[in-house]
N, C-alpha and C positions, 0 to 999 in steps of 0.2 A: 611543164613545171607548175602553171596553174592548177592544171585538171589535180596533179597529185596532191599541192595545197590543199583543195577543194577538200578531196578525199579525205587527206590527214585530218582535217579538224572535223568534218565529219563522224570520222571514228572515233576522235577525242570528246565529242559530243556525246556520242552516243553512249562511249564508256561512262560517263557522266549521268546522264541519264538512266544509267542501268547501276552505277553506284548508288541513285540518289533511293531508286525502286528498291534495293538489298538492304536499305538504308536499316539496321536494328530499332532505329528511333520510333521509327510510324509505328515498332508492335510493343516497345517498352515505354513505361509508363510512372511517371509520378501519382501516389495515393495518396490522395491529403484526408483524413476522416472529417466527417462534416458532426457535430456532436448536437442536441438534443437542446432545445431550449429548456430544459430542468434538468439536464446534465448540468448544462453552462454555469446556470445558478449556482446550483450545488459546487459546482469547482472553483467561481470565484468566492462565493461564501465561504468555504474551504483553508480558500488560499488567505480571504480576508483574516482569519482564525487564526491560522499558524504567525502572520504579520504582528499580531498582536501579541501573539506568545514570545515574538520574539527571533522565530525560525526566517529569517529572509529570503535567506538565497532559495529554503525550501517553498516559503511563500512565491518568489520570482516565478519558478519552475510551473506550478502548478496554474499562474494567471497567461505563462505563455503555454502549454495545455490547453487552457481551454480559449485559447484564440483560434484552437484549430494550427500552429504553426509545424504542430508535429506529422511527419510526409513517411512513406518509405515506396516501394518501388514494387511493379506488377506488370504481367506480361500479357498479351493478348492471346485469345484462343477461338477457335469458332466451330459453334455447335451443327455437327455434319447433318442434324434432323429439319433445324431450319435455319438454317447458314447465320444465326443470330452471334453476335463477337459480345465474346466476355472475358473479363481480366481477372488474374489468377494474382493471390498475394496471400501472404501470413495472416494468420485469426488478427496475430497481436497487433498489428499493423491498423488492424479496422477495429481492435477490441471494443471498445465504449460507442461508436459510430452509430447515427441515426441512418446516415448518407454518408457516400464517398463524392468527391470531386477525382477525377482524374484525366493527367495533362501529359498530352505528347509533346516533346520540345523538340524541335526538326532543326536539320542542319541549317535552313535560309532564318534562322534565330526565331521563327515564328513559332504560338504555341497554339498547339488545340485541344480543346477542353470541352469537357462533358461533367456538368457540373448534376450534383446530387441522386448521383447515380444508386439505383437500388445493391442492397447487400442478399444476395438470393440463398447462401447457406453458409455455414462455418462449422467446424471440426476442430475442439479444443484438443484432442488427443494428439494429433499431428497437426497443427497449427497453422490451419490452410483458411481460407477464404475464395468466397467466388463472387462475383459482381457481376450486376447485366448494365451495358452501357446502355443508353436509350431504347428504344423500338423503332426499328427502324435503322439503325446506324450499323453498319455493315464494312468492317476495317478488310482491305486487301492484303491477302495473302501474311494471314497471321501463324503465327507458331503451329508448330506443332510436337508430340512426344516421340520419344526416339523407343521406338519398337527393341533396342536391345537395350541392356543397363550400361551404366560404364563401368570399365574396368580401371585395375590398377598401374597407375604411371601412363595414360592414354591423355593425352592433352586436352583441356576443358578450359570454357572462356564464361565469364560472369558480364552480367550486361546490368545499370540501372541506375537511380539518383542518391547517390550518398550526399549526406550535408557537407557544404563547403562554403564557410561565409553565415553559416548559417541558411542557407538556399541551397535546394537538392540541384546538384549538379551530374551533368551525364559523366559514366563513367564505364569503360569496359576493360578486363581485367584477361589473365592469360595466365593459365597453371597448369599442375598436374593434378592427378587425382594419386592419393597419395592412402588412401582407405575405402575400397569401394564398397565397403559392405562393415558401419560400427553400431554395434548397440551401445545405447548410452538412455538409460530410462530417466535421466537427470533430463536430458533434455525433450523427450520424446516420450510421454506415457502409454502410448502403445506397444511400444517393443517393437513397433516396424525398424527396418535397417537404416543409416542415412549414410551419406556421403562425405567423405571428408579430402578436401581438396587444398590446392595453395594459391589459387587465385584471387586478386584483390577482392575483399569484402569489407566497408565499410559501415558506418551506423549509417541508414537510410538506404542498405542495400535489399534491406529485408525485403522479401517477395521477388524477387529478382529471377529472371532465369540463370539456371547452370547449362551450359552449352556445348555442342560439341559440330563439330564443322560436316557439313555433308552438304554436297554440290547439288543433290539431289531432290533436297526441302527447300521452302520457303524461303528465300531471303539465306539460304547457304548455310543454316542452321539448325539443330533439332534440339529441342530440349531435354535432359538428364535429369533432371534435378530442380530447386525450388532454394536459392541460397537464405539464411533463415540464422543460424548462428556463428560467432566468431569467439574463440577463445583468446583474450587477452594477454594468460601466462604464457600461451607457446606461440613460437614462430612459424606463420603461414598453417592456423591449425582451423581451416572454417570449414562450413558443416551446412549439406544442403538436403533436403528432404525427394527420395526418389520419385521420377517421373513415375513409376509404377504405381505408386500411391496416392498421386497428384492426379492420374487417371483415373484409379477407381472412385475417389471423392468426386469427380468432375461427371462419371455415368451417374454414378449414387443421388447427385444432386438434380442432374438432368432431365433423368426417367421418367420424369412425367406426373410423379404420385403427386395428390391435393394435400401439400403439407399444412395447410389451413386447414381441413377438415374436421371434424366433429371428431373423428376416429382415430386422429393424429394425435387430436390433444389428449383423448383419454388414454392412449399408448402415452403419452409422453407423460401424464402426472401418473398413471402406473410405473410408470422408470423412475421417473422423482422420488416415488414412495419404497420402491427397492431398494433405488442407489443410496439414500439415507442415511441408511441401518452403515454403511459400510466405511460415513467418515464423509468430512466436508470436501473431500477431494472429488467428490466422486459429482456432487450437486453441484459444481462451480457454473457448466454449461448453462445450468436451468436459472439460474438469479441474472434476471432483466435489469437494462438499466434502469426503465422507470423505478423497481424495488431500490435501486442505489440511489436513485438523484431521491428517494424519500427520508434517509437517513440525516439525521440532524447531527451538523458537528460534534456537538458536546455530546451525542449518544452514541459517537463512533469511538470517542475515547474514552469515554468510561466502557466501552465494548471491549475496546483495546487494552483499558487496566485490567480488566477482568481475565482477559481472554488466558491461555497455557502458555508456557513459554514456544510449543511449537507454532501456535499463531500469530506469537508476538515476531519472532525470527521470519516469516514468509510476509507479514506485511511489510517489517522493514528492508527485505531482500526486494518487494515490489515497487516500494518508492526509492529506494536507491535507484534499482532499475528502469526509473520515473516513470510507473504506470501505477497512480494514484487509485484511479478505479478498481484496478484489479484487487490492488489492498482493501478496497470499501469492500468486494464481491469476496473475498477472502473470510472477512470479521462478517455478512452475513451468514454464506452457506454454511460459517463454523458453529454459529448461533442455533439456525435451524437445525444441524445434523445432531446438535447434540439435545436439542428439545423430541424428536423426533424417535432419537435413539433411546427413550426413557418409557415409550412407551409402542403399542398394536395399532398402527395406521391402513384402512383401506379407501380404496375409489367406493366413493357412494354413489355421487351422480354431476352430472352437468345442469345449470339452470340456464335457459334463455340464452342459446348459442348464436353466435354469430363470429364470421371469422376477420372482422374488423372491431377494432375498440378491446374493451376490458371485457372478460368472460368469467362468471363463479363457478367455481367449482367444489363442489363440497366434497368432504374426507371424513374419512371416520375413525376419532382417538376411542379407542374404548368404546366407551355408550356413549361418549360427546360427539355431538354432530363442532367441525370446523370447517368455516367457509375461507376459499382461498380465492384467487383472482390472479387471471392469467391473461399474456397480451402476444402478438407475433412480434419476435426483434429478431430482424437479421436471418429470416426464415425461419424460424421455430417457433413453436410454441415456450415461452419461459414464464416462472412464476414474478406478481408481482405485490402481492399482499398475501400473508396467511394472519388469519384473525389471530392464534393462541401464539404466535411470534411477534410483537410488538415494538417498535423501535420508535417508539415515539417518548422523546423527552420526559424523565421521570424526574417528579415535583415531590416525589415524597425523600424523606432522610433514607439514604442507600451506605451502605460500607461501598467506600472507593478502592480498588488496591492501588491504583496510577498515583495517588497522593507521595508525595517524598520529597526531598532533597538533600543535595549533598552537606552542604552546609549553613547551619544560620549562627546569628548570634542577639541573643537576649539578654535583657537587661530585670532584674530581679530587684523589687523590695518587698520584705517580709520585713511586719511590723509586729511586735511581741505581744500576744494574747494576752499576757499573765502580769506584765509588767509593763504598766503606763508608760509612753514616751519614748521607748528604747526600742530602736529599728534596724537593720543590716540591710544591706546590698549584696548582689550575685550578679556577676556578668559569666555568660555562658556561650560556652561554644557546641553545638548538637549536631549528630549526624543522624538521617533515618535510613532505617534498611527495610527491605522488600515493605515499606510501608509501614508494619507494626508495630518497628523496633528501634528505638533511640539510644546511642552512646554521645561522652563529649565529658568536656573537659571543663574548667571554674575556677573562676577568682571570688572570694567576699570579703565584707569584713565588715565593721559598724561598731556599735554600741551595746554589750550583754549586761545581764546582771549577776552577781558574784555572791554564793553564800556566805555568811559573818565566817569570818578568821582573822588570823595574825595579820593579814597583809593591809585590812581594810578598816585596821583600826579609830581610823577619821571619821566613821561612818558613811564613807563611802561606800557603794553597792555595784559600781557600774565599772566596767573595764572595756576599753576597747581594743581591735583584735583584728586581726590580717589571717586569711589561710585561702588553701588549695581545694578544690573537689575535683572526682570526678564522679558523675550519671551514669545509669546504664536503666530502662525502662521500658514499658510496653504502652502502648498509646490504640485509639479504634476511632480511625478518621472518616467519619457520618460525612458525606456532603448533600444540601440541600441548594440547588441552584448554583449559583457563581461562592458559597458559602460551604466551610469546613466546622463542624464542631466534631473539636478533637479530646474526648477525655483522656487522661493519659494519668498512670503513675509508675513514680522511679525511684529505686534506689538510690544513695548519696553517700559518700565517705571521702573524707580527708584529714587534711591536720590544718589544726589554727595556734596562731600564735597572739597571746597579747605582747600589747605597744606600750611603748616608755617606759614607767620604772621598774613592772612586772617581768620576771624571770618566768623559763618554764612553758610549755606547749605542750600536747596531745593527738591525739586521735576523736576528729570528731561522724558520729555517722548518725542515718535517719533516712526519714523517706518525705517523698510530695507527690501529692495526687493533687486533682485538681480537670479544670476544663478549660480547652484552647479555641478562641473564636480566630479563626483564618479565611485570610482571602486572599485568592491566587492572582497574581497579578502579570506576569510574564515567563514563560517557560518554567525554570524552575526557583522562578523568584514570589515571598510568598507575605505577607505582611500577616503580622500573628501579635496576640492581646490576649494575655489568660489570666483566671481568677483559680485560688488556688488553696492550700494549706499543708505548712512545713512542718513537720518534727526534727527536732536536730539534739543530739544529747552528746557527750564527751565521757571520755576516760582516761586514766593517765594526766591529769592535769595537776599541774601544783597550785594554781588557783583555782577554788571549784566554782566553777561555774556553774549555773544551773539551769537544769536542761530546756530548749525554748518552744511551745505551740504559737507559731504565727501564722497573719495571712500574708496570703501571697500574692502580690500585682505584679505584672510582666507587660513587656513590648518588646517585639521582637520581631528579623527579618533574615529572610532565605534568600541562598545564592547560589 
């Protein structure tokens, strides 16, 4: 009876022990992005901005950004040439990253961590990333890919740290494969195939291995797949990137080539100077962060009034999907591709190489020589200054198109050129559109003067008077610094009515031109002060009035 106890917990041991060895934990991984000290700046500068505009919750977002609290998840793999282990995860995952941190969390609750790990390559097309943990650090029996694809309805298991609590917590999941082979170039600009499964995927699942059971591999498991998106609208509809493509990115990067080389980078600004001509989609890879953390607030949104309505729709698809950066990397490469595309660019030469630090490199617009500057992020070669592309705060008077709001209301006196003493009020309501264009609605009324008739036989001259308008006008909103001067003029028509003993009303019309001094105070709230001049005449009237040149003072506030 002993000897058999003995045995039994022996084998219960050793199960145990060979659980703990299979364990998914020791080769999956938490990816925390380590971001750039002029990243950081720029994000909380960023975030400081939007606070003040008034955006919070989008201000909140972007100071927890760049605390670094954003994680998603990566699997371990190891290079058969020099048994070196490296972790595989989404670009987007690592997009902005100087460094990664990444943390194994093992079943005895302990964590192990390899902090500021190198980013050794990335692939915007299919959305991959590679990481080398240390030199030297050498993980047991890590992953590997499954030599066939998966098929349709073949049972697949997802492994990896979704937020929970706000804290990436471990998660493993169990489905079908329910599409083993979808194009979907929405998600995927290569056209490569992906995978579409039903197994749990949530946000911080990204980079995650897709799995399939096999007694055979490491830990009881082989990789299919790279889990990467989840659709929202449908039930159990996520989507993982094939190991087949996860592989050849993984030789691609391996191989050995000196991607810091002289030869590298003049391939790679000859690529920059191709893909150009063909739209900002195509340069996204190549705009570094350093080029991003240089953009100044205020020159990201006058970028952004500026920009087409398709830039404007992909930056705000980028910060909903809170990847702030990306929208910065968006309003540049849109900038450059269309500078770019206006005119004949070649490689001329390289000065003073080296494959550390900032590198010139000159081009050629036409007969103008342009010097650019290039740096490694993330394995590549990427641009990080082009002199004839300039993002640096502009101090001169610029047309804004981002200037508008929905609503304001102003307060109007017009004092009568022609006639000493006699003055009217306007309280107004304005709307702008795309900038240019002003409608809105009006009360006035005050003090006129009245030509000799029957009615003013006292020798009176002056009548007072109640009516309606409505505006509709063109405006050209100059900003110079935190400062709008807005000329503007507009059309006016309605009806006025004289008070007390006077019978009888009209039709009154005219116009006001003039200039508006504005300054923006909160989102789209805006404090405004114009000097001006009214013409107002009548018709249909039983008393004649006579027609008014005044000036115009105003105060007025958007909301």
């Amino acid at each position: 009876m002993k000897h058999g106890l003995v045995f039994t917990l022996f084998f219960i041991l050793l199960g145990t022990l060979n659980a703990q060895r299979n364990s998914l934990r020791e080769v999956v991984a938490t990816v925390r992005p380590v971001y750039s000290e002029s990243t950081v700046t720029f994000l909380n500068s960023f975030a400081d901005h939007l606070l003040d505009q008034g955006y919070d919750s989008l201000s909140v977002q972007l100071k927890r950004y760049a605390k670094g609290n954003s994680f998603g998840s990566g699997f371990a793999i190891t290079n058969v040439v020099d048994s070196q282990t490296y972790i595989l995860t989404n670009r987007h995952v690592v997009a902005q990253a100087q460094f990664v941190d990444v943390e194994f969390s093992l079943e005895d609750q302990s964590v192990k961590t390899f902090t500021n790990c190198k980013i050794v390559s990335v692939d915007f097309d299919d959305d991959l990333a590679l990481i080398s943990l240390p030199l030297g650090v050498r993980l047991d029996r890590t992953l590997v890919f499954a030599t066939q694809k998966a098929e349709d309805g073949e049972d697949v298991f997802t492994a990896g740290y979704p937020g929970l609590a706000d804290k990436a917590s471990w998660q493993i999941g169990k489905g079908i494969v329910s599409n083993s082979s979808v194009h979907l170039e929405e998600l995927i600009p290569s056209k490569n195939s992906i995978i579409q499964h039903t197994a749990q995927v949530d946000p911080g699942s990204s980079g995650g291995p897709l799995l399939r059971k096999n007694p055979d591999a490491p830990r009881g498991y082989e990789v299919v797949g790279m889990n990467t998106w989840k659709v929202s609208e449908r039930e159990n509809a996520n989507f993982s990137i094939q190991s087949s493509i996860i592989q050849s990115f993984v030789d691609a990067s391996l191989k050995g080539e000196n991607k810091k080389s002289k030869e590298s980078l003049q391939k790679q600004v000859t690529d920059f100077i191709g893909f150009a001509k063909d739209g900002y989609k195509t340069i996204l890879p190549f705009i570094s962060y350093e080029y991003i953390s240089m953009l100044s607030i205020d020159k990201f949104f006058e970028l952004y009034g500026n920009a087409n309505p398709e830039i404007k729709k992909v930056v705000k698809y980028q910060f909903n999907e809170e990847s702030p950066i990306e929208a910065v990397r968006v309003i540049i490469a849109s900038v450059i591709a269309d500078n770019m595309s206006k005119s004949s660019w070649a490689f001329e030469n390289i000065e003073g190489f080296s494959n550390e630090g900032l590198v010139t490199v000159n081009l050629r617009k036409g007969d103008q020589l342009v010097k650019t500057s290039w740096i490694t992020d993330q394995g590549r070669w990427r641009i990080s200054q082009m002199e004839s592309v300039s993002f640096a705060e502009n101090k001169k008077f610029r047309i804004d198109n981002s200037y508008g709001y929905l609503y304001s209301v102003t307060l109007v006196k017009n004092f009568d050129l022609n006639h000493k003493g006699l003055s009217y009020w306007e309280l107004l309501e304005t709307t702008t559109f795309q900038s240019y264009y002003t409608l809105g609605l009006g009360v006035n009324g005050g003090t006129l003067f009245a030509l000799p008739g029957d009615f003013n036989e006292d020798g009176n001259n002056t009548t007072t008077f109640m009516g309606v308008e409505v505006h509709a006008g063109v405006q050209l909103p100059l900003k110079y610094g935190p400062l709008y001067v807005v000329p503007y003029f507009r059309t006016i028509g309605g009806l006025d009515f004289p008070v007390a003993e006077y019978d009888g009303g009209g039709i009154s019309y005219g116009y006001r031109l003039g200039v508006e001094l504005t300054t923006h105070l909160k989102g789209d709230h805006y404090l405004m002060a114009s000097l001006g001049y009214r013409n107002k005449s009548f018709i249909s009237f039983d008393t004649p009035w006579d027609p008014i040149s005044s000036l115009s003072l105003s105060l007025g506030y958007s909301f």
